[in-house]
C-alpha positions as semicolon CSV with decimal commas, in nm:
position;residue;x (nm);y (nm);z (nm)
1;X;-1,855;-0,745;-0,810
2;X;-1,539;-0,752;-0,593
3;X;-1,577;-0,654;-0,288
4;X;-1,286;-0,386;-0,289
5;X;-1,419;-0,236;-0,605
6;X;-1,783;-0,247;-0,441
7;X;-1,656;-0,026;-0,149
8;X;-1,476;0,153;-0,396
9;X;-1,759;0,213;-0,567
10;X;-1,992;0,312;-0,272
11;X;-1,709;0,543;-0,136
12;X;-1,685;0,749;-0,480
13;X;-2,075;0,746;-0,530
14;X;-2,091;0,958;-0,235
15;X;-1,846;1,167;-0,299
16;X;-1,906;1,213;-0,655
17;X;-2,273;1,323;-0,518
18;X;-2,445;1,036;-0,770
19;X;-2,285;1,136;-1,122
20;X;-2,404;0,946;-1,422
21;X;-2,011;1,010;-1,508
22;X;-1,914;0,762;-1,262
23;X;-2,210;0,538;-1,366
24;X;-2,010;0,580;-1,668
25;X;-1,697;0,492;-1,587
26;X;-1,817;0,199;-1,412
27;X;-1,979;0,062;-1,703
28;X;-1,739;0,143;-1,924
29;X;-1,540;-0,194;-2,041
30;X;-1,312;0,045;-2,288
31;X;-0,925;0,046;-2,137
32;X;-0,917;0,375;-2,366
33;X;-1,146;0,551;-2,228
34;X;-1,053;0,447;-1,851
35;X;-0,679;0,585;-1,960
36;X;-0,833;0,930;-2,140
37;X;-0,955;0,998;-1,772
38;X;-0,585;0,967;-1,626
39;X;-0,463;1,240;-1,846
40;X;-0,778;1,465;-1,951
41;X;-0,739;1,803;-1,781
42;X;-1,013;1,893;-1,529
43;X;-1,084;1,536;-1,404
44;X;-1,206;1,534;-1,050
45;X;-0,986;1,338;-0,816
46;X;-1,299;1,046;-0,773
47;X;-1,299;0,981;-1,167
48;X;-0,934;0,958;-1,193
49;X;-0,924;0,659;-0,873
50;X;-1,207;0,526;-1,045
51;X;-1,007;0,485;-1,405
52;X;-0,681;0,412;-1,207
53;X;-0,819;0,116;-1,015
54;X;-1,011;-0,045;-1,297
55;X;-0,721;-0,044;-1,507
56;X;-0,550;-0,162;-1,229
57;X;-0,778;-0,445;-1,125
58;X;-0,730;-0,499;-1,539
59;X;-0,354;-0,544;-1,562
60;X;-0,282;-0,229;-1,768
61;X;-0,002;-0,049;-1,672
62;X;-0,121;0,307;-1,776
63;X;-0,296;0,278;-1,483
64;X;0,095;0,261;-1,256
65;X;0,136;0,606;-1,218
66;X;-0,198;0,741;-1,088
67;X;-0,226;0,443;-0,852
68;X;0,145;0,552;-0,696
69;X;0,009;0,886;-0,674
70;X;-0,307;0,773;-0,463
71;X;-0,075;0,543;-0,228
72;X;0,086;0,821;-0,094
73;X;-0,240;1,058;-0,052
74;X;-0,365;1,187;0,263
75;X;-0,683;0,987;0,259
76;X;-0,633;0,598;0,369
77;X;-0,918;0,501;0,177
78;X;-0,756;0,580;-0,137
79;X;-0,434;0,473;-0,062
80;X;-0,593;0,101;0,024
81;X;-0,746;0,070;-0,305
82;X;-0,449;0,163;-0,464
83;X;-0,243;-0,079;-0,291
84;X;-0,506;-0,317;-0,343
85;X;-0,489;-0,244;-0,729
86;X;-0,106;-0,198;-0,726
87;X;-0,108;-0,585;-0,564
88;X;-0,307;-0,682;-0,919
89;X;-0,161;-0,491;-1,154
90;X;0,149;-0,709;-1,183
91;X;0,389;-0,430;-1,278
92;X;0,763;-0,496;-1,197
93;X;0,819;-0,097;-1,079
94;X;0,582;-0,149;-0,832
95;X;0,772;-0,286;-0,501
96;X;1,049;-0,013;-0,551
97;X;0,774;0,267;-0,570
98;X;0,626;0,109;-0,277
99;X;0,974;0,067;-0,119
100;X;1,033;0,432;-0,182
101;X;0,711;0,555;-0,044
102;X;0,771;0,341;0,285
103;X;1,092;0,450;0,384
104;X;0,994;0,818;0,251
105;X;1,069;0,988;0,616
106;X;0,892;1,295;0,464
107;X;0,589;1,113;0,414
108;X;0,595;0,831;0,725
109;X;0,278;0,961;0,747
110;X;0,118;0,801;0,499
111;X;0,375;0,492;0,454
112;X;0,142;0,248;0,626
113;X;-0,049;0,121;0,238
114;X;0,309;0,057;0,115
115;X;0,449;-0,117;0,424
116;X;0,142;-0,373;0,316
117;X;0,138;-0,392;0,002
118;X;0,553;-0,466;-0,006
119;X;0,457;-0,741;0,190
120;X;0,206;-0,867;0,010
121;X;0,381;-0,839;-0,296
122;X;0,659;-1,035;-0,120
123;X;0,921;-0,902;-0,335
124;X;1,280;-0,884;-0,232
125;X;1,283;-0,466;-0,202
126;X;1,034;-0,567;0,079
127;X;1,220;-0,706;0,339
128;X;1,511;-0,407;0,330
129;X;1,228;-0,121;0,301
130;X;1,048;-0,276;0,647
131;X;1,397;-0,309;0,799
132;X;1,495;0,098;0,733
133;X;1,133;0,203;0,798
134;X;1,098;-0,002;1,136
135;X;1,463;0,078;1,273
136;X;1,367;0,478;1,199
137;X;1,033;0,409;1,419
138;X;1,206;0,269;1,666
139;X;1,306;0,621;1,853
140;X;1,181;0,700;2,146
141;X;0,842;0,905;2,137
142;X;0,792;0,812;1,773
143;X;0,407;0,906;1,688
144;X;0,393;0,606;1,359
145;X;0,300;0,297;1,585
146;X;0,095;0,209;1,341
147;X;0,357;0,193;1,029
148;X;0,581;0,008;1,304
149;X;0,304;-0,242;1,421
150;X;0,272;-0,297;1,015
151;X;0,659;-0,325;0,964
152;X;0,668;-0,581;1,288
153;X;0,418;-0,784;1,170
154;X;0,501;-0,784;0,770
155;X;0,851;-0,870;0,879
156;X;0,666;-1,167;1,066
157;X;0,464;-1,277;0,748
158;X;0,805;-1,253;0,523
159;X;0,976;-1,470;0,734
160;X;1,328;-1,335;0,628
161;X;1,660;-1,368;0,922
162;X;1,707;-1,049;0,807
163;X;1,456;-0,920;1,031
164;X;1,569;-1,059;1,350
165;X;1,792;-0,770;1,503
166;X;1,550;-0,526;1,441
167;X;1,253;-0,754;1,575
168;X;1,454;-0,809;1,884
169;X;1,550;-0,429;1,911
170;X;1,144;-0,424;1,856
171;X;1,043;-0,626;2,183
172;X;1,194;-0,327;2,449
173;X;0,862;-0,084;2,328
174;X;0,590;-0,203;2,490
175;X;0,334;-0,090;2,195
176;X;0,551;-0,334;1,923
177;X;0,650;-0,633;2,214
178;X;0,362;-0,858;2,161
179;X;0,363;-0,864;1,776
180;X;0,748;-0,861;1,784
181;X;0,720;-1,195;1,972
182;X;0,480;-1,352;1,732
183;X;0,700;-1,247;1,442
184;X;1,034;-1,364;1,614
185;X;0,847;-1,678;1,672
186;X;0,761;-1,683;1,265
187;X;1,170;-1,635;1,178
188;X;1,354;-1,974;1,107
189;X;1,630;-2,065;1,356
190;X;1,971;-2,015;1,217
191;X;2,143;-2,354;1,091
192;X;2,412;-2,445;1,327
Protein backbone atom coordinates (compact mmCIF):
# COMPACT_ATOMS: atom_id res chain seq x y z
CA UNK A 1 0.00 0.00 0.00
CA UNK A 2 1.39 3.53 -0.57
CA UNK A 3 2.38 5.08 2.07
CA UNK A 4 0.27 8.37 1.50
CA UNK A 5 -2.83 6.34 0.96
CA UNK A 6 -1.85 4.23 4.20
CA UNK A 7 -1.89 7.48 6.31
CA UNK A 8 -4.76 8.36 4.42
CA UNK A 9 -6.31 5.52 5.33
CA UNK A 10 -5.41 5.49 9.12
CA UNK A 11 -6.43 9.24 9.30
CA UNK A 12 -10.11 8.52 7.87
CA UNK A 13 -10.45 5.19 9.94
CA UNK A 14 -10.43 7.29 12.90
CA UNK A 15 -12.46 9.69 11.93
CA UNK A 16 -14.93 7.65 10.22
CA UNK A 17 -15.09 5.84 13.86
CA UNK A 18 -14.27 2.18 11.98
CA UNK A 19 -17.13 2.09 9.19
CA UNK A 20 -17.37 -1.02 7.12
CA UNK A 21 -18.33 1.90 4.44
CA UNK A 22 -14.85 2.94 4.30
CA UNK A 23 -13.71 -0.73 4.43
CA UNK A 24 -15.79 -0.48 1.45
CA UNK A 25 -14.54 2.06 -0.35
CA UNK A 26 -11.17 0.88 0.18
CA UNK A 27 -11.80 -2.33 -1.33
CA UNK A 28 -13.71 -1.22 -3.86
CA UNK A 29 -11.63 -1.48 -7.37
CA UNK A 30 -14.98 0.01 -9.27
CA UNK A 31 -14.03 3.80 -10.68
CA UNK A 32 -18.03 3.98 -10.70
CA UNK A 33 -18.69 3.49 -7.61
CA UNK A 34 -15.62 5.69 -6.22
CA UNK A 35 -17.30 8.61 -8.59
CA UNK A 36 -21.18 7.81 -7.24
CA UNK A 37 -19.59 8.89 -3.80
CA UNK A 38 -18.41 12.42 -5.28
CA UNK A 39 -21.89 13.32 -6.20
CA UNK A 40 -24.39 11.16 -3.92
CA UNK A 41 -26.11 13.56 -1.53
CA UNK A 42 -25.41 12.96 2.19
CA UNK A 43 -21.80 11.68 1.81
CA UNK A 44 -19.73 12.44 4.83
CA UNK A 45 -16.73 14.59 4.09
CA UNK A 46 -14.17 11.25 4.97
CA UNK A 47 -15.96 9.08 2.13
CA UNK A 48 -15.86 11.75 -0.38
CA UNK A 49 -11.55 12.27 0.26
CA UNK A 50 -11.54 8.70 0.28
CA UNK A 51 -13.30 8.37 -3.45
CA UNK A 52 -11.48 11.63 -4.51
CA UNK A 53 -7.98 10.39 -3.77
CA UNK A 54 -8.38 6.89 -5.14
CA UNK A 55 -9.56 8.15 -8.27
CA UNK A 56 -6.94 10.42 -8.07
CA UNK A 57 -4.08 8.08 -7.28
CA UNK A 58 -6.07 6.23 -10.49
CA UNK A 59 -5.78 8.92 -13.16
CA UNK A 60 -9.52 9.65 -13.49
CA UNK A 61 -10.36 13.00 -13.78
CA UNK A 62 -13.87 12.88 -12.09
CA UNK A 63 -11.95 12.83 -9.26
CA UNK A 64 -10.41 16.96 -10.28
CA UNK A 65 -12.96 18.75 -8.72
CA UNK A 66 -13.35 17.25 -5.21
CA UNK A 67 -9.56 17.08 -4.88
CA UNK A 68 -9.46 21.17 -5.65
CA UNK A 69 -12.05 21.45 -3.16
CA UNK A 70 -9.96 19.56 -0.37
CA UNK A 71 -6.68 21.69 -1.32
CA UNK A 72 -8.10 24.65 -0.19
CA UNK A 73 -9.84 23.16 3.16
CA UNK A 74 -9.05 24.20 6.55
CA UNK A 75 -7.51 20.93 7.57
CA UNK A 76 -3.71 20.41 6.21
CA UNK A 77 -4.11 16.86 6.28
CA UNK A 78 -6.56 16.90 3.61
CA UNK A 79 -5.20 19.40 1.64
CA UNK A 80 -1.71 17.19 1.47
CA UNK A 81 -3.43 14.25 0.15
CA UNK A 82 -5.05 16.17 -2.28
CA UNK A 83 -2.05 17.73 -3.53
CA UNK A 84 -0.48 14.52 -3.33
CA UNK A 85 -3.33 13.04 -5.59
CA UNK A 86 -3.61 16.24 -7.72
CA UNK A 87 0.47 15.58 -8.42
CA UNK A 88 -0.87 11.91 -9.92
CA UNK A 89 -3.78 12.63 -11.47
CA UNK A 90 -2.12 14.13 -14.55
CA UNK A 91 -4.89 16.59 -15.37
CA UNK A 92 -3.81 19.69 -17.44
CA UNK A 93 -6.34 22.20 -15.21
CA UNK A 94 -4.51 21.34 -12.40
CA UNK A 95 -1.42 23.94 -12.06
CA UNK A 96 -3.88 26.90 -12.84
CA UNK A 97 -6.30 25.68 -9.99
CA UNK A 98 -3.33 25.36 -7.92
CA UNK A 99 -1.99 28.72 -9.23
CA UNK A 100 -5.31 30.24 -8.34
CA UNK A 101 -5.55 28.83 -4.91
CA UNK A 102 -1.87 30.11 -4.13
CA UNK A 103 -2.12 33.54 -4.98
CA UNK A 104 -5.89 33.49 -3.55
CA UNK A 105 -5.11 36.49 -0.89
CA UNK A 106 -8.52 35.50 0.62
CA UNK A 107 -7.40 32.18 1.33
CA UNK A 108 -3.28 32.70 2.01
CA UNK A 109 -4.26 30.79 4.70
CA UNK A 110 -4.46 27.73 3.35
CA UNK A 111 -2.17 28.38 0.07
CA UNK A 112 0.77 26.47 1.50
CA UNK A 113 -0.52 22.59 -0.40
CA UNK A 114 -0.66 24.58 -3.68
CA UNK A 115 2.59 26.55 -3.35
CA UNK A 116 3.97 22.65 -3.32
CA UNK A 117 2.28 21.01 -5.40
CA UNK A 118 2.91 23.96 -8.34
CA UNK A 119 6.26 23.15 -7.74
CA UNK A 120 6.18 19.82 -7.93
CA UNK A 121 4.18 19.81 -10.85
CA UNK A 122 6.86 22.12 -12.31
CA UNK A 123 4.56 23.64 -14.71
CA UNK A 124 5.09 27.04 -16.16
CA UNK A 125 1.88 28.77 -14.09
CA UNK A 126 4.31 27.79 -11.21
CA UNK A 127 7.00 30.02 -11.31
CA UNK A 128 4.57 33.38 -11.79
CA UNK A 129 2.04 32.07 -8.94
CA UNK A 130 5.29 31.77 -6.31
CA UNK A 131 6.52 35.14 -7.62
CA UNK A 132 2.85 37.11 -6.80
CA UNK A 133 2.32 34.96 -3.68
CA UNK A 134 5.96 35.57 -2.21
CA UNK A 135 6.19 39.42 -3.21
CA UNK A 136 2.50 39.79 -1.28
CA UNK A 137 4.29 37.98 1.88
CA UNK A 138 6.91 40.03 1.77
CA UNK A 139 5.17 43.04 3.97
CA UNK A 140 6.23 43.78 6.98
CA UNK A 141 4.46 41.83 9.94
CA UNK A 142 3.07 39.31 7.48
CA UNK A 143 1.74 36.21 9.71
CA UNK A 144 2.23 33.37 6.32
CA UNK A 145 6.04 32.59 6.94
CA UNK A 146 5.28 29.44 6.23
CA UNK A 147 3.62 29.94 2.53
CA UNK A 148 6.77 32.36 2.09
CA UNK A 149 9.43 29.81 3.41
CA UNK A 150 7.49 27.37 0.73
CA UNK A 151 7.48 30.07 -2.09
CA UNK A 152 11.46 30.76 -1.23
CA UNK A 153 12.37 27.46 -1.37
CA UNK A 154 10.03 26.16 -4.47
CA UNK A 155 11.42 29.13 -6.30
CA UNK A 156 14.90 27.48 -5.31
CA UNK A 157 13.88 23.93 -6.62
CA UNK A 158 12.42 25.61 -10.06
CA UNK A 159 15.45 27.18 -10.73
CA UNK A 160 13.80 29.94 -12.97
CA UNK A 161 15.86 33.87 -13.26
CA UNK A 162 12.60 34.87 -12.84
CA UNK A 163 12.83 34.47 -9.27
CA UNK A 164 15.85 36.40 -8.54
CA UNK A 165 14.45 39.98 -7.61
CA UNK A 166 12.08 38.68 -5.41
CA UNK A 167 14.65 36.14 -3.75
CA UNK A 168 16.95 39.03 -3.25
CA UNK A 169 14.05 41.34 -1.94
CA UNK A 170 13.61 37.88 0.23
CA UNK A 171 17.16 37.93 2.04
CA UNK A 172 16.32 41.53 4.18
CA UNK A 173 13.59 39.24 6.55
CA UNK A 174 15.46 37.43 8.72
CA UNK A 175 12.76 34.39 8.91
CA UNK A 176 13.17 33.87 4.71
CA UNK A 177 17.32 34.96 4.62
CA UNK A 178 18.78 31.59 5.02
CA UNK A 179 16.56 29.69 2.50
CA UNK A 180 16.66 32.78 0.20
CA UNK A 181 20.46 32.23 0.07
CA UNK A 182 20.27 28.58 -0.71
CA UNK A 183 17.76 29.29 -3.46
CA UNK A 184 19.78 32.32 -4.93
CA UNK A 185 22.62 29.96 -4.84
CA UNK A 186 20.26 27.28 -6.96
CA UNK A 187 19.42 30.26 -9.82
CA UNK A 188 21.78 30.10 -12.95
CA UNK A 189 24.04 33.16 -13.45
CA UNK A 190 22.88 35.36 -16.21
CA UNK A 191 24.91 34.83 -19.62
CA UNK A 192 27.08 37.77 -20.17
Amino acid sequence: MDEELRALTERLRRESHGSAALERLLATGDHDELAEVLTAPGQPLWARELAAFRLGLAGDRRAFESLVLLLNHRDPPRCASAAYALARLDDPRTARAAAALATNELRVAYALHPVRLLVALRAPEAVPALITTLERRLSPHDPYRRVALACVEGLGALGDPRARRVLTEALAHPALAEAAVHALARIPERPR
